[in-house]
C-alpha positions as CSV (number, residue, x, y, z in Angstrom):
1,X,144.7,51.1,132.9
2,X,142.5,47.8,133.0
3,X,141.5,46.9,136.2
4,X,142.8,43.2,135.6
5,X,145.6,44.6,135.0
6,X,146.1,46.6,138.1
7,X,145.0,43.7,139.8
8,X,148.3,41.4,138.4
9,X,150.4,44.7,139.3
10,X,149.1,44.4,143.0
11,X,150.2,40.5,143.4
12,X,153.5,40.9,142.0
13,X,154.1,43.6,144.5
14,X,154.5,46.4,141.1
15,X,151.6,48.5,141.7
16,X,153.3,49.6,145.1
17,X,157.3,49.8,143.7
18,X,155.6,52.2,141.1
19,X,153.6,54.1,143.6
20,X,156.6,54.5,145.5
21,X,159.1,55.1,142.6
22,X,156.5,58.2,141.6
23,X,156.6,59.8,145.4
24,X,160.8,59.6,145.3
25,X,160.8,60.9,141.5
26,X,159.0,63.5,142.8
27,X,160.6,64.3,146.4
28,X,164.4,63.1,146.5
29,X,166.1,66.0,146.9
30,X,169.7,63.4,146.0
31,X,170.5,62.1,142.6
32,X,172.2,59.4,143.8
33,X,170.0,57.9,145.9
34,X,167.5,58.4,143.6
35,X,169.1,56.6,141.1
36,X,169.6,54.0,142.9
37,X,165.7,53.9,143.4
38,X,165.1,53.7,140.0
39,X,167.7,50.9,139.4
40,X,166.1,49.0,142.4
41,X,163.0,49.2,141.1
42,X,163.7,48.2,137.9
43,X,165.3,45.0,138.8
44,X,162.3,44.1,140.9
45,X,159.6,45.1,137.9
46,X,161.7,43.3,135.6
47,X,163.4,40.5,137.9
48,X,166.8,41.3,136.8
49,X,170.2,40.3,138.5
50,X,171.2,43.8,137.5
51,X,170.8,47.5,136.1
52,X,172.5,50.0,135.4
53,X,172.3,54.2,134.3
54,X,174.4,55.5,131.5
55,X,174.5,59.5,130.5
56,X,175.5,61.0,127.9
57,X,178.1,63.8,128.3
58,X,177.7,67.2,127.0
59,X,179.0,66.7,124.2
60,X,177.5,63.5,123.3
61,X,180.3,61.7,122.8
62,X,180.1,59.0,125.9
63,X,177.9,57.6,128.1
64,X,179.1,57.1,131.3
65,X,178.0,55.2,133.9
66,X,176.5,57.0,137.1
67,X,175.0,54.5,139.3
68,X,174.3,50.5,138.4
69,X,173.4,47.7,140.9
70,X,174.6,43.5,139.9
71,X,172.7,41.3,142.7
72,X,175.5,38.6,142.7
73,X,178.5,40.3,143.0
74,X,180.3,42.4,145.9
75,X,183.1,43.9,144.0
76,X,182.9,47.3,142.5
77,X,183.3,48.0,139.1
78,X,185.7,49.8,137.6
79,X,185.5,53.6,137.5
80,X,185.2,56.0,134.2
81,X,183.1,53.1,132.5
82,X,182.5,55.1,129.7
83,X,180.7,54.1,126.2
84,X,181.7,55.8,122.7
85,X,178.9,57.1,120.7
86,X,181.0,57.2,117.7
87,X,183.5,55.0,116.0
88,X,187.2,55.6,115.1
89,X,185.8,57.1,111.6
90,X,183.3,59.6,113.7
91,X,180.2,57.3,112.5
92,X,177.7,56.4,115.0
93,X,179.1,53.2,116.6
94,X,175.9,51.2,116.1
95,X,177.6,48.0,116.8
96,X,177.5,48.6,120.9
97,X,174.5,48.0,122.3
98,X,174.3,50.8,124.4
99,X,175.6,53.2,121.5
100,X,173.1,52.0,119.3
101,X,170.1,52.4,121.7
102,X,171.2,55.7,122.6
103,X,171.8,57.0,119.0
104,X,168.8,55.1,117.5
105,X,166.1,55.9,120.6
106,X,165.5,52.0,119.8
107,X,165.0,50.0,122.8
108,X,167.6,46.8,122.3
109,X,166.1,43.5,124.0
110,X,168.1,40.6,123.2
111,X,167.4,37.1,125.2
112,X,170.5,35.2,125.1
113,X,173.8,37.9,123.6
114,X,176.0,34.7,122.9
115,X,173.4,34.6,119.8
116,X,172.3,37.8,119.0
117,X,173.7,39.0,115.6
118,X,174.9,42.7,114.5
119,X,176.7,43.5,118.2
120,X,179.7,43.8,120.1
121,X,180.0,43.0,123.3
122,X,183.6,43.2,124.1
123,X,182.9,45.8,126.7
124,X,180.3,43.8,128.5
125,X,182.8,40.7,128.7
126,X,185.4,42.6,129.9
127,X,183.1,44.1,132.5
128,X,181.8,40.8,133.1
129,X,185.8,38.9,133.2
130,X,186.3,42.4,135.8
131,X,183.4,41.4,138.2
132,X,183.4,37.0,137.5
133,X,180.2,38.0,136.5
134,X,178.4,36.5,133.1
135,X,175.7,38.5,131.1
136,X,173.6,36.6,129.4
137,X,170.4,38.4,128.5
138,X,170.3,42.7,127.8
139,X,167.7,44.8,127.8
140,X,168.7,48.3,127.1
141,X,166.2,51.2,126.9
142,X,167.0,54.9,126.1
143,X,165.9,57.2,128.7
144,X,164.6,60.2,126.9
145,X,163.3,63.4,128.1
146,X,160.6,65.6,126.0
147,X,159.3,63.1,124.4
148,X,162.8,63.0,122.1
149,X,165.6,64.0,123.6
150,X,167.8,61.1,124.8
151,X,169.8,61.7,127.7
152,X,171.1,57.9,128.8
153,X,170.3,54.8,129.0
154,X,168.9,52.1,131.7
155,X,170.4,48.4,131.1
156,X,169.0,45.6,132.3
157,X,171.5,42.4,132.5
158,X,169.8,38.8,133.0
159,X,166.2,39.3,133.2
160,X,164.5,36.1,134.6
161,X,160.7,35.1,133.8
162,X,159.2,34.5,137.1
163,X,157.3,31.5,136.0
164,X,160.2,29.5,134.1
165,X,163.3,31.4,135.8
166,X,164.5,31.3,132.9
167,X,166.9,34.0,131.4
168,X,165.5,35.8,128.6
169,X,164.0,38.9,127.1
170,X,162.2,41.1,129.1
171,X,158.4,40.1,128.7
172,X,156.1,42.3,125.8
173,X,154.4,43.7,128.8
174,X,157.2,45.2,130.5
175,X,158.8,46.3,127.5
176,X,155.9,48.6,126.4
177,X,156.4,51.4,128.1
178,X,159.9,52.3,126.9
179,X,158.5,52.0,123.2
């Protein structure tokens, strides 16, 4: 890594919310609270109001979400969330975001969703209309293991550019290491 480079990491605070993302990934003997970690983290790195961890089931068929963290609201979110992989016809239901980054390994980073073409997001307003919450930006990455294999997904809901504060995609930079 460029030393300029590590040097911006150090004044945003990112070179030590790695450091200490690395130690838990590598000690946390709890799932949970080490997904919360990573969801934490994320937000700070990428300045999100929220994040949250999809899996896929055994079969997968669903993900379902196991941990997620929204800054601006209290109320919990309803539970068996649960995202179909496939359609009604059994083809790959590429028209939820979630489905389609999971299916396609294809990260999905989309500034403003009341704009973005080819997706549904029924399931995020009604998640949103559950919470009085409003999604405006997604970024969604697959989480893959072996190099191949995905095995969930991390969302990312209203990413803000800490110079602007304005809600948008997350930044080339930060986006680069889930490609």
């Amino acid at each position: 890594m460029c030393a300029w480079r590590v040097r911006k990491m150090r004044e945003q605070g990112v070179y030590e919310d790695l450091m200490d993302l690395t130690i838990a990934l590598t000690s946390e003997q709890h799932i949970e609270t080490l997904m919360s970690r990573v969801l934490d983290a994320a937000m700070r790195l990428s300045n999100a109001e929220g994040a949250a961890i999809f899996t896929l089931d055994r079969l997968a068929r669903h993900l379902h979400r196991v941990s997620f963290n929204y800054q601006s609201t209290s109320e919990a979110l309803p539970a068996g969330v649960r995202i179909p992989i496939y359609d009604k016809s059994q083809a790959p239901n590429l028209r939820e975001p979630a489905a389609f980054a999971a299916s396609t390994a294809t990260v999905v980073n989309l500034g403003d969703i009341d704009t973005a073409v080819g997706f549904d997001f029924d399931m995020i307003r009604e998640m949103d209309q559950s919470l009085g919450f409003n999604t405006r930006s997604l970024v969604i990455a697959p989480l893959t293991i072996h190099g191949s294999q995905t095995i969930g997904i991390l969302q990312l809901v209203n990413v803000t550019d800490r110079h602007t504060q304005a809600i948008g995609p997350l930044s080339e930079d930060l986006l680069r290491p889930f490609q």
